[in-house]
C-alpha positions as semicolon CSV with decimal commas, in nm:
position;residue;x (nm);y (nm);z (nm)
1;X;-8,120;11,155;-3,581
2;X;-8,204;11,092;-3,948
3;X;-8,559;11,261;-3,882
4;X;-8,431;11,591;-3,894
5;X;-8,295;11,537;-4,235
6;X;-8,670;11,556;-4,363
7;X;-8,740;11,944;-4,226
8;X;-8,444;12,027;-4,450
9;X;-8,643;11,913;-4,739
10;X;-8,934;12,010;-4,589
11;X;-8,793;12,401;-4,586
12;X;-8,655;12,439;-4,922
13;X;-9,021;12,291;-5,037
14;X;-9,188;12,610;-4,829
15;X;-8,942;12,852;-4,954
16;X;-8,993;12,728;-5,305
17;X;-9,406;12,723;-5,259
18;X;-9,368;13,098;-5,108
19;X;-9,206;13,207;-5,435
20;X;-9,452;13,110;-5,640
21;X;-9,726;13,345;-5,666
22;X;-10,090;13,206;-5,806
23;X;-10,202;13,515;-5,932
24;X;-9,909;13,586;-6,177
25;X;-9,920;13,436;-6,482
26;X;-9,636;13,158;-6,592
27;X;-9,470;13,332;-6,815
28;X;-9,384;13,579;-6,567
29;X;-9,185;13,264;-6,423
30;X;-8,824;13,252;-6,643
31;X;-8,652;12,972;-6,703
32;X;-8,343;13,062;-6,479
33;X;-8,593;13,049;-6,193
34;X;-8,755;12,724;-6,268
35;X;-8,340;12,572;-6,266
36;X;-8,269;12,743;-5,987
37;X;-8,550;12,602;-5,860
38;X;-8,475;12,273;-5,944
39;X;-8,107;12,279;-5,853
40;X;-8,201;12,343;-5,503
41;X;-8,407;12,076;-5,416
42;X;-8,152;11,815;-5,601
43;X;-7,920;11,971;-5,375
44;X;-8,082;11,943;-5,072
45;X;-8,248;11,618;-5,165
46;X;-7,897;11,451;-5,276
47;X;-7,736;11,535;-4,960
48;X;-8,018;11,441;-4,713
49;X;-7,995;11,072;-4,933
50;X;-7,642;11,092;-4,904
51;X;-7,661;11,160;-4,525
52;X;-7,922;10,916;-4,472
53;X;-7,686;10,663;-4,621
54;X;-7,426;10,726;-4,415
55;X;-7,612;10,760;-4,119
56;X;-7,732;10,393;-4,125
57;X;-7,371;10,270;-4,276
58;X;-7,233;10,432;-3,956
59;X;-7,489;10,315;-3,729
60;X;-7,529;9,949;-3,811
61;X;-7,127;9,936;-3,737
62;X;-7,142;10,162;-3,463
63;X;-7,405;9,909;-3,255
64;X;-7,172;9,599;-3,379
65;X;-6,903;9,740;-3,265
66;X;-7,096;9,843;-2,902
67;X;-7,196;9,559;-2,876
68;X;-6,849;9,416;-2,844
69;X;-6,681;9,766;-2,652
70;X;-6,919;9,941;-2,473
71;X;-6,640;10,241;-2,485
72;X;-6,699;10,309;-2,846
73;X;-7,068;10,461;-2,788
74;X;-6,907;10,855;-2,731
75;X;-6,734;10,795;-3,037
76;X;-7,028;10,647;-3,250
77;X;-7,228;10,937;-3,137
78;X;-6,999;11,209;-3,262
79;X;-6,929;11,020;-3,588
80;X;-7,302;11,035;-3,638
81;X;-7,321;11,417;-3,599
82;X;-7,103;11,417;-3,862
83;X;-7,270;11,222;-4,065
84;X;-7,563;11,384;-4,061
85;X;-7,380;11,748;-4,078
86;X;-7,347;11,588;-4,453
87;X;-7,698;11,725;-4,485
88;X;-7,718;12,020;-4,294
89;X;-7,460;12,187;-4,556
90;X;-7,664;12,092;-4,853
């Protein structure tokens, strides 16, 4: 599940790449772009870390706790959805 995490990245890096355009010159690139920039991979890469966290918190207690209640497995699932939902909306 945590795989998917990576083609958020992986997006913002193409849409960043597609803005920049080789045959302008830098100073043609401001400085609010270049933050803007910047702000939006942090964002996306601090919520995919954040998710990935909590994807493995929630996972290592989720198969402990299978292990002892097979019953708990629907649960574990949806709490991992969740978890990673963490970076879907970054």
């Amino acid at each position: 599940m945590s795989g998917i995490i990576a083609v958020y990245s992986l997006v913002i890096a193409v849409l960043i790449a597609d803005d920049l355009d080789p045959s302008k010159t830098y100073s043609l690139f401001s400085r609010n772009r270049g933050v803007l920039h910047l702000a939006s991979g942090l964002t996306v890469g601090l919520t995919g870390i954040a998710a990935g966290y909590c994807i493995g918190i929630v996972g290592d207690a989720g198969v402990r706790a299978f292990l002892d209640q097979p019953k708990v497995y629907t649960g574990m699932v949806l709490i991992l959805i969740f978890a990673e939902v963490l970076g879907l909306y970054g």
